[in-house]
C-alpha positions as MATLAB code, in Angstrom:
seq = 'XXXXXXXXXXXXXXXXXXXXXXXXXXXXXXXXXXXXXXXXXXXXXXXXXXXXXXXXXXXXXXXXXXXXXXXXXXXXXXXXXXXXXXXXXXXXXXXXXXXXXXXXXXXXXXXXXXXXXXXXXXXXXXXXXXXXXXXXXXXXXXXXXXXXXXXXXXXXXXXXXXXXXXXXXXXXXXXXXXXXXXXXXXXXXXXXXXXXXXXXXXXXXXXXXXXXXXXXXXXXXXXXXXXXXXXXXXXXXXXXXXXXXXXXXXXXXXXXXXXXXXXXXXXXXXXXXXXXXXXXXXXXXXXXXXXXXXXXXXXXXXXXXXXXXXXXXXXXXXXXXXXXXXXXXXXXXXXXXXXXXXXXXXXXXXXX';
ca = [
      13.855  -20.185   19.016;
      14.070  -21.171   15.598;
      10.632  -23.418   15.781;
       9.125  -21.556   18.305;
       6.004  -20.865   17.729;
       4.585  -16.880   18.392;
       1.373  -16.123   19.859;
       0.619  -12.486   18.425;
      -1.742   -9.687   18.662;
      -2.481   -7.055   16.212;
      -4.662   -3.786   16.620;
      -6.354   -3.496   13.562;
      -9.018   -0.709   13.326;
     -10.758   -2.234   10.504;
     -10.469   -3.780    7.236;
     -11.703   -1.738    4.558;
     -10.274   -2.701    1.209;
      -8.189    0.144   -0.461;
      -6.007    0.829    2.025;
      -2.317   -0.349    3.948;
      -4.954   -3.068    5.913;
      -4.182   -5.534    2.758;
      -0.512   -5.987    4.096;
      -1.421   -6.168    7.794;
      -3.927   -9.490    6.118;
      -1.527  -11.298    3.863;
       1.419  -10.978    7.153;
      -1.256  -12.246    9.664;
      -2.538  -14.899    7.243;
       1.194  -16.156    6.351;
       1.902  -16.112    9.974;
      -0.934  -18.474   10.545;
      -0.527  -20.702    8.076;
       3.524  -20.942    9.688;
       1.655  -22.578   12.860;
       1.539  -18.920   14.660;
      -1.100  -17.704   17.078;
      -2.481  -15.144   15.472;
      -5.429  -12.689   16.774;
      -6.536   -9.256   15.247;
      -8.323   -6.860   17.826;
     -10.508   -4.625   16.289;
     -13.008   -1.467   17.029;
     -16.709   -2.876   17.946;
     -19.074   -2.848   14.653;
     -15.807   -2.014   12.513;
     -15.926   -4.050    8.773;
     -13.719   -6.714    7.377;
     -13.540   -7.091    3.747;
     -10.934   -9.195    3.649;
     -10.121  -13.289    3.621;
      -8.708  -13.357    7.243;
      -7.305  -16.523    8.860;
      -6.682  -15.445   12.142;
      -8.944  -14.809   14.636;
     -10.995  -11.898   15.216;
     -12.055  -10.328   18.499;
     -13.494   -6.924   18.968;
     -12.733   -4.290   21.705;
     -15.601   -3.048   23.563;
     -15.628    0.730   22.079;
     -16.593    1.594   18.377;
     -14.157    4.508   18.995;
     -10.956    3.339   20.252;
      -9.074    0.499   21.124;
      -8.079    0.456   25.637;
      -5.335   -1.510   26.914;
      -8.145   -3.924   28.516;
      -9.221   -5.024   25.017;
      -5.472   -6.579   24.524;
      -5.079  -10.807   24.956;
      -2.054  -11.797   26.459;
       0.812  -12.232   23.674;
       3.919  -12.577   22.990;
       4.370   -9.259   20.762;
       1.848   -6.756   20.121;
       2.395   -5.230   16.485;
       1.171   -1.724   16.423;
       0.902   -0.086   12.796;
      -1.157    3.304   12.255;
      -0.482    5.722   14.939;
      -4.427    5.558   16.457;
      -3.220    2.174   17.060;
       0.125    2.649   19.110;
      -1.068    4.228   22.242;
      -3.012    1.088   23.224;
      -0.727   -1.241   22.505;
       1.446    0.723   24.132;
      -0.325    0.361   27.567;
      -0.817   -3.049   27.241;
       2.487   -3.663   26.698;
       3.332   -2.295   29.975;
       0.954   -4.044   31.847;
       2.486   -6.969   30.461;
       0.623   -8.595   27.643;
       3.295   -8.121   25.249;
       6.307   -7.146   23.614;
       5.123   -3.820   21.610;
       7.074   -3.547   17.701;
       5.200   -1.204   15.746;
       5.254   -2.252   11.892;
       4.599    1.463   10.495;
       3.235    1.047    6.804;
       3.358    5.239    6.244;
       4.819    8.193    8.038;
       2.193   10.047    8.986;
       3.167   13.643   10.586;
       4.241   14.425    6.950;
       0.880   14.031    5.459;
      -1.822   13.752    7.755;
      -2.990   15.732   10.584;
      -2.819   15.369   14.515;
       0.856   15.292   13.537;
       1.517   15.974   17.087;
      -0.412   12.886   18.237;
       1.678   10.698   15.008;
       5.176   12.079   15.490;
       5.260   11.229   19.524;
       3.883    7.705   18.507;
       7.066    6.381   17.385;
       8.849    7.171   20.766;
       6.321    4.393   21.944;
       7.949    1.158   20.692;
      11.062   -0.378   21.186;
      11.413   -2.163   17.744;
      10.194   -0.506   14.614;
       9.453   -2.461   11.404;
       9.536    0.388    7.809;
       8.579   -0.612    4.016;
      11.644    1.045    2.069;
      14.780    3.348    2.627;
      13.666    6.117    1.797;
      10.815    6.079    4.878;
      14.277    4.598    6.819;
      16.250    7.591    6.133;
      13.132    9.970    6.636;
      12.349    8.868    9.799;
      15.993    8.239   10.949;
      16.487   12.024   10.193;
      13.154   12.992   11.846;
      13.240   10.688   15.103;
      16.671    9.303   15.408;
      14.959    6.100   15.260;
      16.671    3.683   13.000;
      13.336    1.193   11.368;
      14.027   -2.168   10.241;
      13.067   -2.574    6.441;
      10.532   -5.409    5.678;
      10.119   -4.914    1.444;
       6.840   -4.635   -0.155;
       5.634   -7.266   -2.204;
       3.257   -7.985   -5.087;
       0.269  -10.271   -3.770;
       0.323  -13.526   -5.689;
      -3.311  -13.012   -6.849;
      -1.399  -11.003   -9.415;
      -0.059  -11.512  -12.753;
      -0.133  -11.135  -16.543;
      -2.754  -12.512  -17.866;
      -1.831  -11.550  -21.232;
      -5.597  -10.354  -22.643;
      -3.912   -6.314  -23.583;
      -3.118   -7.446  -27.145;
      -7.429   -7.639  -27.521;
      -7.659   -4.118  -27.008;
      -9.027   -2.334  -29.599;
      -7.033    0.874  -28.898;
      -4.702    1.516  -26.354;
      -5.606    1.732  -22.293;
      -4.448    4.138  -19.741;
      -5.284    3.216  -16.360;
      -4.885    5.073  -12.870;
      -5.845    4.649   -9.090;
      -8.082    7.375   -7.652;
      -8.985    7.581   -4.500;
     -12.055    9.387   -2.147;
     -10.772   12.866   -2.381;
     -13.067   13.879    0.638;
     -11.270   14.237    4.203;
      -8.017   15.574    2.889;
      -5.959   12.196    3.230;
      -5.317   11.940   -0.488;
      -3.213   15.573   -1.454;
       0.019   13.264   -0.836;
      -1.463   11.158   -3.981;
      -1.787   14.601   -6.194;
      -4.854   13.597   -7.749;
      -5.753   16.811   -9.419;
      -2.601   16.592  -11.094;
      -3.146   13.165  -12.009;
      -6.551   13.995  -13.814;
      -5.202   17.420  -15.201;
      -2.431   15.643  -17.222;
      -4.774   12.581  -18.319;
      -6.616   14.989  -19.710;
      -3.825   16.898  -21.938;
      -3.261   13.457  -23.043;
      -7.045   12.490  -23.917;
      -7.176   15.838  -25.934;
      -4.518   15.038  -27.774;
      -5.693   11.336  -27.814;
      -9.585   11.416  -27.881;
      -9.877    7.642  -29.245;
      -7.748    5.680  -26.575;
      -9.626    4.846  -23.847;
      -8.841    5.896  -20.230;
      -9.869    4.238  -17.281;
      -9.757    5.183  -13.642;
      -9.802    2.706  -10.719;
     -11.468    3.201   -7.743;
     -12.496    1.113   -4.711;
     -16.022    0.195   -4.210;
     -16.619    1.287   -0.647;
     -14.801    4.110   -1.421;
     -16.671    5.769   -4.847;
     -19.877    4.815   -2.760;
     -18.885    7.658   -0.330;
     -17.849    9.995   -2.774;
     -19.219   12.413   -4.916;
     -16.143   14.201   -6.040;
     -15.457   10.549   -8.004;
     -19.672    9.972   -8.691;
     -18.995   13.569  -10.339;
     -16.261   12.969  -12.734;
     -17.853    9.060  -13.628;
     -21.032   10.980  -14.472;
     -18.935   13.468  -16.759;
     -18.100   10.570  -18.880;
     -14.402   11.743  -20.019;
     -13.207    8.624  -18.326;
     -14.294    4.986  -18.141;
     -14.806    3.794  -14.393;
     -14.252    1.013  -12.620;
     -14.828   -0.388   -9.334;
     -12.962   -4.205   -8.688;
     -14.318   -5.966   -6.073;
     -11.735   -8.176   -5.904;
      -8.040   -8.565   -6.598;
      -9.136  -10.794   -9.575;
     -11.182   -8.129  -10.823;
      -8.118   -5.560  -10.596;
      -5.446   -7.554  -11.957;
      -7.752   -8.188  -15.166;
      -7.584   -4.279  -14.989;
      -4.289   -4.246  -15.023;
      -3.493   -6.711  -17.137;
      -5.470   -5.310  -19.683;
      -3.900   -1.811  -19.541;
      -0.945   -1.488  -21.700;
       0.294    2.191  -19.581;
      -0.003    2.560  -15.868;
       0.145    6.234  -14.444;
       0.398    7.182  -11.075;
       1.339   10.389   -9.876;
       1.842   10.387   -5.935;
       4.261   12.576   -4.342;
       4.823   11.179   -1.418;
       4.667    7.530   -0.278;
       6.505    5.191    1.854;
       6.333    2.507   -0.959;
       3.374    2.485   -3.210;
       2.253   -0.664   -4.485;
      -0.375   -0.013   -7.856;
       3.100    0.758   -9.741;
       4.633   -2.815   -8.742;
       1.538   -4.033   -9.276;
       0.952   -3.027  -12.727;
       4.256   -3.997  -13.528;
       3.702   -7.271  -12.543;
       0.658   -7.545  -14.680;
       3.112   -6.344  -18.116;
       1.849   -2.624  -18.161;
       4.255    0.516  -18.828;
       4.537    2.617  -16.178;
       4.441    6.213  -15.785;
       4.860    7.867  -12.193;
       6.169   10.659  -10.313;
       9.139   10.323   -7.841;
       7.030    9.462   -4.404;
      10.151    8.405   -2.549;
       9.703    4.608   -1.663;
       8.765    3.802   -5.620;
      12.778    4.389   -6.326;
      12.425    0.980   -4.472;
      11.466   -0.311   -7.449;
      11.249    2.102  -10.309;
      14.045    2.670  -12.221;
      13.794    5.576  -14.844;
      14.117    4.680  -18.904;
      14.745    0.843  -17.539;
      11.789   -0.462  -16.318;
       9.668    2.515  -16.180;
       9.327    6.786  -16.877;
       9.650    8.720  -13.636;
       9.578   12.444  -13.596;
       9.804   14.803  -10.590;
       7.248   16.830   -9.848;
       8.382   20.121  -10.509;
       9.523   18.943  -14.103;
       5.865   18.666  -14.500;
       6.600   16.245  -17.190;
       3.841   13.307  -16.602;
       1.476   13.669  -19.689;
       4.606   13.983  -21.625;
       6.027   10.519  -20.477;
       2.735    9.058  -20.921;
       2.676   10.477  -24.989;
       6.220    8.805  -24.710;
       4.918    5.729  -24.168;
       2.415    6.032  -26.495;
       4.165    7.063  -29.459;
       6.790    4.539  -28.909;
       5.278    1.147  -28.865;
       9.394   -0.355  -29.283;
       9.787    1.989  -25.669;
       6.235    0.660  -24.371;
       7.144   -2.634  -24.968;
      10.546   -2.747  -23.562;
       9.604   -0.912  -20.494;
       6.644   -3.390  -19.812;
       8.763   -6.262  -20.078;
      11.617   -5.009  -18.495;
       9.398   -3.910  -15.529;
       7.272   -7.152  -15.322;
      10.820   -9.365  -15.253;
      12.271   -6.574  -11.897;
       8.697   -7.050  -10.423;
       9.410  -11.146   -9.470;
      11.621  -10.455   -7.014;
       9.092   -8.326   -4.690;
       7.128  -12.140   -3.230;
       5.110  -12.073   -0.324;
       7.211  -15.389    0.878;
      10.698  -12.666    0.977;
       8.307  -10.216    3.052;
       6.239  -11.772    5.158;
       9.350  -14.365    6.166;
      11.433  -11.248    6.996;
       8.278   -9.947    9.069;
       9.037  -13.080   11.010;
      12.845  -13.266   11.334;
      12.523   -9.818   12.946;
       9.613  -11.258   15.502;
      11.745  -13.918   16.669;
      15.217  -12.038   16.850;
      13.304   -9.584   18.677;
      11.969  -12.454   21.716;
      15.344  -13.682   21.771;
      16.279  -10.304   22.292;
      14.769   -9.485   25.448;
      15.193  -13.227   26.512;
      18.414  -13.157   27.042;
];
């Protein structure tokens, strides 16, 4: 088994940037370049923004994926819930060995949490980001996950410009507030307490990140751009976003829940100072006064941290670099190879 090579399927519903869909792209494209058959199924007319090496085929609805659509494999990795049933089915008709790789939990943030929470009864292996999302779902389900870390893309890293700054930069992620999917990311919050800091601080500049596709849609974001207490930006590229955050000398993100979010390993690996609030899978990698600030939200202490960090460029400094140097261990090569261990333990599995 050890050179065997694995001819997989993935249900993807499409590839918008912005979203968990980068992972699912950097696995697929590793696997590929390991010799792997690799083909992502998605919707009809559905987008892909993203550099994908393995092949694409589309199912014959723009609205959801049928057992029908499925190639014959040898596993079928489910990952968003509106992408288990399917797989599911096909799996039973025999095109597949079904793991689902779930990249959130949903039933604790989204709604239809009675179509999410019966999805992971539907897979015999499941693949989690962090032990925290281990030990919430163990608790929830009974089902014990296999961690797979996150990782920080290699298109990352310091590039070393933030010392040309003319004043300090604080930086954050927002996201299309519209649809309700981003209350787990407390963005209000977020924007309320970079705001107590700009009052206090009216001559640093702040900057907030946004997808393209995703400030197109909204005007909640179009809004506060236009109100011009905050500079805007929208990185079309990862090249684009690490300059962003390589240029920011404090990170702040302030997500209450999250599996294991990535901007805050990101920055890190770019040499900022983070800021954040406990999410649950950032203790992964955040470790309070070490490599980072971390507050709880009830302590309602993240404009506070942030004037920290400001006011203590010795604090700043040591942070950033402490924080940059934990960061190299999180490699898409440690990932995406554990991805694969699991694949192949789970064939010989059922071979035997």
């Amino acid at each position: 088994m050890k050179d065997k090579k694995i001819k997989f399927t993935f249900p993807i519903l499409s590839l918008n940037k912005g979203g968990a869909q980068r992972m699912l792209v950097d696995i697929t494209n590793y696997l590929v370049d390991r010799g792997h058959d690799v083909t992502i199924i998605m919707l009809k007319n559905s987008i892909n923004e993203y550099n994908v090496r393995a092949r694409i085929i589309h199912g014959k609805s723009a609205e959801r994926l049928s057992a029908s659509d499925y190639p014959k494999s040898d596993i079928i990795v489910s990952n968003f819930f509106t992408t288990v049933e399917s797989a599911h089915q096909a799996s039973l008709n025999g095109k597949g060995l079904h793991i689902r790789f779930s990249l959130c939990y949903e039933p604790i943030f989204l709604p239809d949490q009675n179509l999410s929470f019966h999805s992971y009864y539907k897979a015999p292996y499941l693949v989690i980001l962090s032990k925290y999302q281990q030990k919430l779902i163990s608790l929830l389900t009974g089902l014990t996950g296999q961690i797979i870390p996150i990782y920080v893309n290699p298109n990352f890293k310091n590039l070393k410009v933030r010392h040309h700054n003319p004043t300090l930069q604080i930086s954050a992620i927002v996201r299309m507030p519209e649809g309700g999917w981003t209350w787990h990311r407390d963005q209000d919050y977020l924007l309320q307490q970079l705001n107590l800091v700009k009052n206090r601080y009216p001559n640093l500049q702040f900057n907030l990140i946004c997808p393209p596709n995703e400030f197109a849609k909204s005007q909640i974001l179009q809004n506060i751009k236009n109100a011009k207490s905050f500079r805007f930006f929208t990185p079309a590229n990862d090249q684009e976003l690490c300059q962003l955050y390589s240029q920011s000398d404090i990170f702040v993100t302030s997500s209450i829940y999250e599996a294991a979010p990535l901007p805050g390993l990101e920055a890190m690996r770019c040499g900022a100072a983070l800021a954040t609030v406990y999410a649950g899978g950032n203790t992964e990698y955040c470790n309070h006064e070490s490599n980072c600030l971390m507050s709880y939200r009830h302590q309602n202490r993240l404009a506070s941290d942030i004037m920290r960090l400001i006011d203590n460029p010795a604090l700043r400094i040591k942070l950033a670099s402490q924080g940059e140097l934990d960061s190299q261990q999180w490699t898409l090569q440690r990932t995406a190879s554990a991805f694969e261990q699991i694949c192949k333990a789970a064939i010989c599995d059922i071979s035997i």
